[in-house]
C-alpha positions as CSV (number, residue, x, y, z in Angstrom):
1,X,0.0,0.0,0.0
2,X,1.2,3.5,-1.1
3,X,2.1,5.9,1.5
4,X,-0.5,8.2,0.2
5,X,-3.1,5.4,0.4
6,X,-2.2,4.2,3.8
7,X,-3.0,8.2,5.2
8,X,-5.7,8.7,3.2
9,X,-7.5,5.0,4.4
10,X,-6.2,6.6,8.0
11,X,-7.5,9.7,8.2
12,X,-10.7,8.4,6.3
13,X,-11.2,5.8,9.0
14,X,-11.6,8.3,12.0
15,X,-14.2,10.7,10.3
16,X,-16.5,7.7,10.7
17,X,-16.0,7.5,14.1
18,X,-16.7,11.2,14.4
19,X,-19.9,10.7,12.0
20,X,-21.7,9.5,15.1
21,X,-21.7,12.6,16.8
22,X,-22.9,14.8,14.0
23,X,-19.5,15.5,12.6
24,X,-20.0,15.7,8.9
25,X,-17.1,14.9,6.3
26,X,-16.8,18.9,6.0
27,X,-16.1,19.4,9.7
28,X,-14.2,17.0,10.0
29,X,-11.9,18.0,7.8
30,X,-11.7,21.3,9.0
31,X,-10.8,19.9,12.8
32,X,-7.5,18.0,10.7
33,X,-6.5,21.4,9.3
34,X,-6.0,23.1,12.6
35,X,-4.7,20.1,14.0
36,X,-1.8,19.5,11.2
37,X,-1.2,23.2,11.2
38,X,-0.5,22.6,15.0
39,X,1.5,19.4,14.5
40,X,3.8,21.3,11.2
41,X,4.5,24.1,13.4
42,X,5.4,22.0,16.2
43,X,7.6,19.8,13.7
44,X,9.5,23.2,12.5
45,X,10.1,24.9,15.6
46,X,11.7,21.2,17.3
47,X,13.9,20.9,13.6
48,X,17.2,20.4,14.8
49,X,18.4,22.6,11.4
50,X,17.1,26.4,11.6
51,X,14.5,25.6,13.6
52,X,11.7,28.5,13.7
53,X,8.7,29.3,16.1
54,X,5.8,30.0,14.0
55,X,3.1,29.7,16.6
56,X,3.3,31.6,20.2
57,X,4.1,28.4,23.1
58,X,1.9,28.8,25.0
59,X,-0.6,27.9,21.8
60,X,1.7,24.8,20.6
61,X,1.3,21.6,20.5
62,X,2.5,20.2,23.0
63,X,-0.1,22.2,25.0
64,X,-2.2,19.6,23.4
65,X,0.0,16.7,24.0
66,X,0.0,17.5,27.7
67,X,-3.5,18.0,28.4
68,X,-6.6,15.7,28.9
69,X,-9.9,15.8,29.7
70,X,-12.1,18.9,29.8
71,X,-8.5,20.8,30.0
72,X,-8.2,19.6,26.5
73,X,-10.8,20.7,25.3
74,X,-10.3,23.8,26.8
75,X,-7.0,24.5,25.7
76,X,-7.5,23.4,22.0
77,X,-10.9,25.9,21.9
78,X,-8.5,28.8,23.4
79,X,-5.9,28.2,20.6
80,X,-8.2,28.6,17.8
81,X,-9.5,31.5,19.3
82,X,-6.1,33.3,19.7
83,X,-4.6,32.2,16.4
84,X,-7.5,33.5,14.3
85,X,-6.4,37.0,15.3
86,X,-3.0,36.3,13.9
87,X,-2.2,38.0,10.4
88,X,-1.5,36.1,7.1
89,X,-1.5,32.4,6.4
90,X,-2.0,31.5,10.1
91,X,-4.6,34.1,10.5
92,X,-7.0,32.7,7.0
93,X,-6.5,29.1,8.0
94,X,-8.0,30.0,11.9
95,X,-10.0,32.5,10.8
96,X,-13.7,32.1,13.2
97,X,-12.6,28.7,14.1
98,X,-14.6,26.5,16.5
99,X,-14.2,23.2,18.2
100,X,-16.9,20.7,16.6
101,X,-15.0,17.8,18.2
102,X,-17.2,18.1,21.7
103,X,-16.1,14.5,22.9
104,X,-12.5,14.9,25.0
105,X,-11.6,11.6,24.5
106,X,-12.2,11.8,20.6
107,X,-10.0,14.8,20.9
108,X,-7.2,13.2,22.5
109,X,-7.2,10.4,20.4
110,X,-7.3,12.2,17.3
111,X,-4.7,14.4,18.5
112,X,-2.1,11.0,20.0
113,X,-2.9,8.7,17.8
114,X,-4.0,10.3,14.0
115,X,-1.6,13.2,14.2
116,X,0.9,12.9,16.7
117,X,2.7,9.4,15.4
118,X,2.9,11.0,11.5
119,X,6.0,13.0,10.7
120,X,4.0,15.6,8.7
121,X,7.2,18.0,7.8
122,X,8.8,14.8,6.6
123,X,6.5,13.3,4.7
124,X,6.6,14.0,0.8
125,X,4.4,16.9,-0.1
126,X,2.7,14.8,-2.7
127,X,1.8,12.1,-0.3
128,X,0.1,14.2,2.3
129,X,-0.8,17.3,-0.4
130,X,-2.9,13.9,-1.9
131,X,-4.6,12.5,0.9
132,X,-5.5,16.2,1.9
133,X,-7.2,16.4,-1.8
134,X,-8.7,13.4,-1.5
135,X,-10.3,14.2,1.7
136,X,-11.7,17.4,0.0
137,X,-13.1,15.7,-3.1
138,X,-14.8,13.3,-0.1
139,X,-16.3,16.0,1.5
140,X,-17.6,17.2,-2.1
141,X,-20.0,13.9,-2.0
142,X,-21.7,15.3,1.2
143,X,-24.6,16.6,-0.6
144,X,-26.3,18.1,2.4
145,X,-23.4,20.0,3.2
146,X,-23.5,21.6,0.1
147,X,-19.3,21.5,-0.7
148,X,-19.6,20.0,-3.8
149,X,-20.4,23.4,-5.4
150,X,-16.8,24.9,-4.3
151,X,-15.2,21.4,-6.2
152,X,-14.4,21.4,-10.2
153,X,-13.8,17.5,-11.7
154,X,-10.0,17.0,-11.1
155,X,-9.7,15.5,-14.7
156,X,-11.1,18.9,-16.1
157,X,-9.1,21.5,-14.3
158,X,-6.3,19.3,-15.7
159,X,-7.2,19.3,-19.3
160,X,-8.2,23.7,-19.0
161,X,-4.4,24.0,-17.4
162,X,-3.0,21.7,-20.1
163,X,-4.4,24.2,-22.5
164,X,-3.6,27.2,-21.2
165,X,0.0,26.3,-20.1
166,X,0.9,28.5,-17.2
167,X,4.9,29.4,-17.4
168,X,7.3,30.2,-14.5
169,X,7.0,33.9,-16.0
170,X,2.8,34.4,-15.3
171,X,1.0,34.8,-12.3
172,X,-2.0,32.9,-11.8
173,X,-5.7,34.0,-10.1
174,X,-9.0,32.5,-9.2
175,X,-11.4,34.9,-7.9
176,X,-13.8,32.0,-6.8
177,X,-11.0,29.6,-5.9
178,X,-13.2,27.0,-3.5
179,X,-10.6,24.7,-2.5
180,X,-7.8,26.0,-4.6
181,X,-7.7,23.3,-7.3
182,X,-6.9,25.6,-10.2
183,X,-4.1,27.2,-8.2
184,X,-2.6,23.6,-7.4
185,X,-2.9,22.1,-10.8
186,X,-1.4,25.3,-12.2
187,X,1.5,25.4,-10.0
188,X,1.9,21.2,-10.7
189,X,1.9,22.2,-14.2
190,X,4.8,24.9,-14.0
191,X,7.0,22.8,-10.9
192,X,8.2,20.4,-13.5
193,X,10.3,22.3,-15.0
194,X,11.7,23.8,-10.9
195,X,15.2,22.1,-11.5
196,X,15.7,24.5,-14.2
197,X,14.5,27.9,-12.4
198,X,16.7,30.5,-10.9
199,X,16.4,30.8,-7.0
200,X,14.4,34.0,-7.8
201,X,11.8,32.0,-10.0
202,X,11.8,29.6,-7.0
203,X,10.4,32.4,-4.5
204,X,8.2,33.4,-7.0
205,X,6.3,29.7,-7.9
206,X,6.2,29.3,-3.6
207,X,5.0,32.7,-2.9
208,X,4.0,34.7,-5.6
209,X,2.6,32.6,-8.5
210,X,-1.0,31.5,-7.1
211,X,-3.3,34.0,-5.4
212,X,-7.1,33.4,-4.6
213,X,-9.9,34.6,-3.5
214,X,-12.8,32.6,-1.1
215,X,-15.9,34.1,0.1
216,X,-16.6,31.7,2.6
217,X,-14.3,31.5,5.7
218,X,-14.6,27.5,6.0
219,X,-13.7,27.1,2.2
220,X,-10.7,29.7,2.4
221,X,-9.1,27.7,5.4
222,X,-9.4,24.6,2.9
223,X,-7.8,26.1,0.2
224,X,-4.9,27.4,2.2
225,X,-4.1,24.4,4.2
226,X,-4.4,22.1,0.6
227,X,-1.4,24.7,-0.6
228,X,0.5,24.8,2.2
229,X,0.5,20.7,2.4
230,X,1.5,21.0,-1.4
231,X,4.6,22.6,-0.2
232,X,2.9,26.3,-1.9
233,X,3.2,29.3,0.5
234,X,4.5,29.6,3.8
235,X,2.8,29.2,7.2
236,X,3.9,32.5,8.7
237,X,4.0,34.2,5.4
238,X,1.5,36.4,3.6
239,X,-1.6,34.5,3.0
240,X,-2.1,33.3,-0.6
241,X,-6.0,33.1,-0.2
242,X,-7.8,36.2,0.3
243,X,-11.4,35.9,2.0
244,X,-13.9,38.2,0.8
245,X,-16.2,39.1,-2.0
246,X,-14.4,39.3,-5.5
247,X,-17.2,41.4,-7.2
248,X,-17.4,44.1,-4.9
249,X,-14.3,45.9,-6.5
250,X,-11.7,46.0,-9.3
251,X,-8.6,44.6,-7.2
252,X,-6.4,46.8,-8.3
253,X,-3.6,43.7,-9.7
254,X,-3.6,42.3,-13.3
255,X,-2.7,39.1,-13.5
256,X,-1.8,36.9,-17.1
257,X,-3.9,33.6,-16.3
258,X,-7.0,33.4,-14.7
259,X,-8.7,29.9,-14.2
260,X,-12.0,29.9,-12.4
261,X,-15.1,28.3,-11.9
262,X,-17.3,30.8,-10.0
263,X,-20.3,29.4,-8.3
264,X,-23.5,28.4,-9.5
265,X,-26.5,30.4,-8.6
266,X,-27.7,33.4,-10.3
267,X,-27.7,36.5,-7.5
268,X,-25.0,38.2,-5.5
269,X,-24.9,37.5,-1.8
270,X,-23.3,40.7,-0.8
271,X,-24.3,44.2,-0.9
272,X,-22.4,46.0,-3.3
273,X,-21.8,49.9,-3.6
274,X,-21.4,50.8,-7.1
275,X,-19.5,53.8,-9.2
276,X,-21.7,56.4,-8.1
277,X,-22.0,55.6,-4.0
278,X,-25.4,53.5,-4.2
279,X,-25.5,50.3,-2.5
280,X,-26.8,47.1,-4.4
281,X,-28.3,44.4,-2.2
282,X,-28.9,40.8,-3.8
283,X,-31.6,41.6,-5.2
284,X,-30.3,44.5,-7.1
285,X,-27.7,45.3,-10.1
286,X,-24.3,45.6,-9.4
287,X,-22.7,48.7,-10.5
288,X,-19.1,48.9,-11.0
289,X,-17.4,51.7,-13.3
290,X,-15.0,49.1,-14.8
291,X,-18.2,46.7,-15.7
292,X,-19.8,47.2,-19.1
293,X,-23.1,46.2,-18.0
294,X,-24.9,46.6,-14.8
295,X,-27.1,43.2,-13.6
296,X,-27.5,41.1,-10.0
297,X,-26.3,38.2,-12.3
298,X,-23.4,36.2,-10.7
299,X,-21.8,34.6,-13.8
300,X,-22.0,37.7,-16.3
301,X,-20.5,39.7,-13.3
302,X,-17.8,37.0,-12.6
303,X,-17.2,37.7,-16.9
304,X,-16.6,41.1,-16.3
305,X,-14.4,41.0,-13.1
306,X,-12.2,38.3,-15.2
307,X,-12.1,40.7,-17.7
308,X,-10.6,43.7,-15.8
309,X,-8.5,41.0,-13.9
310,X,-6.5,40.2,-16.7
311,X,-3.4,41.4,-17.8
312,X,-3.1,42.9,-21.8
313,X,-2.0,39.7,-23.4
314,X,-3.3,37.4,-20.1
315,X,-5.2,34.7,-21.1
316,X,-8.6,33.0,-18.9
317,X,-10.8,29.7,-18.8
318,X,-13.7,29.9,-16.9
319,X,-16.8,27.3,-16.4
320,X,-19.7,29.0,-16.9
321,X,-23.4,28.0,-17.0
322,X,-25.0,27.7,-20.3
323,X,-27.5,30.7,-19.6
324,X,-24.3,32.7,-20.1
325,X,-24.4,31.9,-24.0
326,X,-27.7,33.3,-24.2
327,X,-29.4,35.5,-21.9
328,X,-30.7,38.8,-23.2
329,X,-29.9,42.2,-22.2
330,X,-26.5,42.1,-20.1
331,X,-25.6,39.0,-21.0
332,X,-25.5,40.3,-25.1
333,X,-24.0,43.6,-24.1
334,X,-21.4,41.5,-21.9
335,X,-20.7,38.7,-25.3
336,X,-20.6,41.5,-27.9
337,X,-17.7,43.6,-25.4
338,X,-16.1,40.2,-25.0
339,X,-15.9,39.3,-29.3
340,X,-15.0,42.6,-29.6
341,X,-12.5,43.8,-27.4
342,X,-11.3,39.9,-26.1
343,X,-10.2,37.3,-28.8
344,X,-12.6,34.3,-27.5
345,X,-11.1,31.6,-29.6
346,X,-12.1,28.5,-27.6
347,X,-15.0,27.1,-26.2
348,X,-15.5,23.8,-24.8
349,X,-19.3,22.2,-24.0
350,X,-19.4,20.2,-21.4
351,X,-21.8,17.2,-20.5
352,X,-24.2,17.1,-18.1
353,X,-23.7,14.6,-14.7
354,X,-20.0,16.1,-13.7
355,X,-21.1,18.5,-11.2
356,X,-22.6,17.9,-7.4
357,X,-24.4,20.8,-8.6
358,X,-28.1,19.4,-9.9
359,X,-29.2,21.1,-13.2
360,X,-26.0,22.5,-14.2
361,X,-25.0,22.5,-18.2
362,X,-21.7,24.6,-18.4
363,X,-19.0,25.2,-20.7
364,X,-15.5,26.5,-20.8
365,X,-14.7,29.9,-22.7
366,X,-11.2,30.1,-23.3
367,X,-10.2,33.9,-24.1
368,X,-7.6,36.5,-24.2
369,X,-6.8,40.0,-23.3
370,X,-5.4,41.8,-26.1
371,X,-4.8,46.0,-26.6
372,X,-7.1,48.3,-27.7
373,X,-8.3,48.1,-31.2
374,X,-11.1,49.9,-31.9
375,X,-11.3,49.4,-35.8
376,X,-11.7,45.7,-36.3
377,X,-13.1,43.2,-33.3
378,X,-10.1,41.1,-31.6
379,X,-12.4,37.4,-31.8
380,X,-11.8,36.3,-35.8
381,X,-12.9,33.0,-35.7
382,X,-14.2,31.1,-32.2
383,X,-13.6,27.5,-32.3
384,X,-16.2,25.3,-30.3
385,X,-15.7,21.7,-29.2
386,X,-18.9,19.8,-28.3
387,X,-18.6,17.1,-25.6
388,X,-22.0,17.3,-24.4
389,X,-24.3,16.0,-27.5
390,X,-24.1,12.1,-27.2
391,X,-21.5,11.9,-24.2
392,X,-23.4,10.5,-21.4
393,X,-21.7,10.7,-17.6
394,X,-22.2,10.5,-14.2
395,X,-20.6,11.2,-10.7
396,X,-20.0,7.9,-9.5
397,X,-21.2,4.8,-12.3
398,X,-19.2,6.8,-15.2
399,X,-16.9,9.9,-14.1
400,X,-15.3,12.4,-16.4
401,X,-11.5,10.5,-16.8
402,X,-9.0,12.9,-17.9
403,X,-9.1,10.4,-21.5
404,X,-12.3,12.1,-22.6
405,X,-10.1,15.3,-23.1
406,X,-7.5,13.8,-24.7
407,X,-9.0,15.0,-28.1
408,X,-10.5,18.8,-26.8
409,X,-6.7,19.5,-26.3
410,X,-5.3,18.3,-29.4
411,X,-7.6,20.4,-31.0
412,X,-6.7,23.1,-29.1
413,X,-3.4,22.9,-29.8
414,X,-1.6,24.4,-27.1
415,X,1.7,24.1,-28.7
416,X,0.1,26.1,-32.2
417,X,0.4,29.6,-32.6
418,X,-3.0,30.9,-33.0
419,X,-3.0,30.9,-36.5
420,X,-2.3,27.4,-37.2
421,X,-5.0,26.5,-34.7
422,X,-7.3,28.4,-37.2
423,X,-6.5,26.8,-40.6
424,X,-7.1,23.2,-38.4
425,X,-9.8,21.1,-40.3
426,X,-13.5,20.9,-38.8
427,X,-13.5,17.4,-36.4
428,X,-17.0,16.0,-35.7
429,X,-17.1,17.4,-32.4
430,X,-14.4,20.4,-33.9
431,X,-16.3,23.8,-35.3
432,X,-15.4,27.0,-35.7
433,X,-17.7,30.6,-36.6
434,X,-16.4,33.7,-37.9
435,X,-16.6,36.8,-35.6
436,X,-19.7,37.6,-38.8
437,X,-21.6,34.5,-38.3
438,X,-21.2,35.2,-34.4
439,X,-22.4,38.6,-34.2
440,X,-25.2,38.0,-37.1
441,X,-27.0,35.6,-34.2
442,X,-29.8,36.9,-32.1
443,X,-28.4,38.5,-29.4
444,X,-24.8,37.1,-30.3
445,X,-26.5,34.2,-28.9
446,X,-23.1,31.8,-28.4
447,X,-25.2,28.8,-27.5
448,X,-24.2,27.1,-30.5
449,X,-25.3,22.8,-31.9
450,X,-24.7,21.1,-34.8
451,X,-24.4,17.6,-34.0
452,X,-27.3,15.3,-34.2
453,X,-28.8,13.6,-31.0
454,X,-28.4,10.0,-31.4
455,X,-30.6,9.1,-28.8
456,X,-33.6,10.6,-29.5
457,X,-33.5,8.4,-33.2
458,X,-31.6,5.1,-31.9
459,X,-34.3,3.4,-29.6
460,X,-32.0,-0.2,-30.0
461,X,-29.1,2.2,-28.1
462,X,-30.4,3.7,-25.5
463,X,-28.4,5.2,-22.6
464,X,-28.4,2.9,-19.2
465,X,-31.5,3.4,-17.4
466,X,-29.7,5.5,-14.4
467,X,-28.3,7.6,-16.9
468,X,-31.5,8.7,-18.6
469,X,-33.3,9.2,-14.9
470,X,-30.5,11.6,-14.5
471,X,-30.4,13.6,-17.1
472,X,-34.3,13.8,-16.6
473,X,-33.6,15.3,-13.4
474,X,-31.2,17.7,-14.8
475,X,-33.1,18.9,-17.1
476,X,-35.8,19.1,-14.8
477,X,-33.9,21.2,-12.4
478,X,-32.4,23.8,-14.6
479,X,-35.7,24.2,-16.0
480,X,-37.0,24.9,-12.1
481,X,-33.6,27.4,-11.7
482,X,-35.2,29.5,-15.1
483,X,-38.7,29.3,-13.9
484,X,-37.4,30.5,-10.2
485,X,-35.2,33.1,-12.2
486,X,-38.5,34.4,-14.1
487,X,-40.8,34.3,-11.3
488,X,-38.2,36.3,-9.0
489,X,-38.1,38.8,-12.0
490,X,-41.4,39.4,-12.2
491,X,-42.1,39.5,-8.5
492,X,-39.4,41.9,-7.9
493,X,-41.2,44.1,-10.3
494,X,-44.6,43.9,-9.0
495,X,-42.8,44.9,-5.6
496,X,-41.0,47.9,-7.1
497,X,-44.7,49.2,-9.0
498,X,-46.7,49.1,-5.9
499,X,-43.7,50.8,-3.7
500,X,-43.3,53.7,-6.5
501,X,-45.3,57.0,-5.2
502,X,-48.1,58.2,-6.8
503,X,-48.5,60.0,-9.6
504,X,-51.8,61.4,-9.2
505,X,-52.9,64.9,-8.5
């Protein structure tokens, strides 16, 4: 048994135990953060070469180690307390921390016997960066905690970094970063070559090269503990993972590669205050001076915010819900700026059944930054790859394996210059439009077919029966998220009609 395996099967093992006292996969998983944060520390400040104190001692570990019972408990609640008002890494990863595990013998144990006897700092960070990740992508199958909408397919975030091709010399950004699996298979991506970088270009993949943002304190700590174990960051450093709301402002930075996913759901959670002072609640537009269009849409804002994020020349992939592709009004203002003033030369469709998500059809747009140019539009040809029509997968009977890529990225062609890419001939699931054909559609509608659906004509081939029942209920519920969308529309403007003053003498 693999190393990796062995911790994994370990760590997996006690979260059942745990399970019987309400503590879900989630929680769980959050109590082994703080603990190995504890235990690393612990590990670097007893290092008999340059050892170094990154926690106060009286908030060790060994305060753990030394204590049992209620005093345990006691102590371990105190530390999270006092560490989340520390700055930087330590500070995101204990940020509003509580103690879930209520049983002090649980406690100890987990602390003695799951912690104590591993040699975290020594262990290779593949082997516990893995069983980490594989913990999260556990905790993504709790469907009533609701984490599986901050976690992307593994085998997709590989193939959208495989086309994209991050390089020692970007900087790479995910303003919805969940639990940072962009920024780790971006910095995997660029670490093969480390044997060849400069000690400066070292600093910079550790400490510079990946930056997120969370909104959700629980999901920041995740993401900042899953870099740290993959040997990204450093405890007592600057935090890499910011937590707060990416759409309330431009941030300021440009980066060259931004690879997101931003959350499903169609309003903003926040209240927003836009160009001219006005705040905008959930239910109201968000208003920013660098945003072309003004809507309470979550995806077409999370458009715009890449677009400002990015660097002239920096180049994006984001997932994005098919209502992107054709929604009226914002959305067509938001796809015309983006052929125009962006070269969107990629698109990928993706299947239905790869997301926790219920009701989700998404895609990936692939496009780049480019300067000004006001007299011709920067998108000449956008080339579309259909994986959805006839593709049929689900989470757990038939999962989305890094293979069903293989033939998106040859198409793309990350090793082509652009213009080769172009002059590629048309593949089955291979297409490409002209920025004229494009713009000529109603409402530069980008949600684009050509492929005939086998199923509905081949009764002799039918999908498996569990298949077809889910994609019934996905269509089913994205139908419901419309209708909700609609009826929230039109009840929102009731409200503002009867609230408006009369007019009357």
């Amino acid at each position: 048994m693999s190393d990796a395996r062995r911790l994994v099967d370990k760590l997996w093992s006690y979260c059942n135990v745990l399970r019987d006292d309400g503590v879900g996969t989630i929680e769980y998983t959050e109590q082994l953060t703080y603990l190995l944060f504890l235990k690393m520390a612990h590990e670097r400040a007893t290092r008999a070469l340059k050892p170094e104190r990154i926690v106060p001692d009286e908030f060790s570990w060994q305060t753990l180690l030394d204590a049992e019972g209620t005093e345990l408990e006691f102590r371990y609640t105190r530390i999270l307390v006092e560490l989340a008002k520390q700055p930087g890494t330590l500070g995101t990863i204990f940020r509003k921390a509580q103690n879930r595990i209520q049983d002090p013998a649980k406690l100890k144990r987990l602390v003695v016997d799951l912690i104590d006897k591993e040699n975290w700092s020594a262990t290779g960070t593949d082997i516990k960066g893995d069983a980490y990740e594989e913990l999260l992508s556990k905790g993504a199958e709790d469907i009533k905690s609701g984490a599986g909408q901050y976690f992307t397919p593994r085998p997709l975030i590989q193939a959208m970094v495989d086309c994209v091709r991050p390089s020692i010399a970007d900087s790479v950004a995910d303003p919805a970063c969940g639990t940072g699996g962009f920024l780790l298979a971006a910095h995997e991506h660029v670490e093969r070559g480390a044997t060849t970088y400069t000690p400066i270009q070292r600093d910079h993949l550790r400490e510079g090269f990946v930056s997120g943002v969370e909104l959700h304190d629980g999901t920041a700590r995740l993401a900042a503990m899953n870099l740290l174990l993959h040997g990204i960051g450093t405890p007592n450093g600057d935090s890499l993972i910011e937590v707060k709301d990416s759409l309330i402002a431009d941030p300021g930075r440009r980066w060259s590669v931004v690879l997101s996913n931003p959350p499903f759901g169609r309003k903003s959670s926040l209240t927003m205050v836009g160009a001219d002072g006005r705040e905008a609640r959930e239910d109201r537009e968000i208003e920013r001076q660098d945003f072309v269009a003004t809507t309470s849409h979550k995806q077409l804002n999370f458009v715009q915010h890449i677009m400002t994020m990015l660097d002239v020349n920096g180049r994006a992939a984001v997932v994005l819900p098919d209502n992107v592709l054709f929604e009226g009004g914002a959305g067509e203002t938001i796809r015309r700026r983006l052929l125009q003033q962006f070269d969107l030369h990629t698109m990928l469709r993706l299947p239905t059944g790869l997301f926790y998500a219920q009701g989700v059809k998404a895609n990936v747009l692939f496009f780049d930054k480019r300067q000004a140019r006001p007299e011709r539009p920067w998108t000449e040809r956008l080339w579309v790859y259909d994986l959805r029509t006839n593709r049929h997968f689900t989470l757990k009977q038939n999962p989305l394996r890094r293979h069903h890529l293989d033939e998106f990225v040859e198409c793309y062609a990350p090793d082509s210059p652009r213009i080769e890419r172009a002059e590629r001939p048309d593949v089955e699931r291979w297409k490409s439009f002209t920025y004229d054909e494009l713009i000529a559609r109603d409402k530069a509608n980008l949600d684009i077919t050509w492929l005939r659906d086998e199923s509905l004509e081949d009764m002799d081939n039918l999908p498996a029966p569990e298949i077809i029942a889910r994609e019934i209920v996905e269509d089913l519920t994205a139908a419901l998220v419309e209708f909700e969308a609609v009826a929230a529309a039109l009840e929102a403007g009731v409200a503002s009609r009867e609230g408006a003053p009369s007019t009357a003498p």
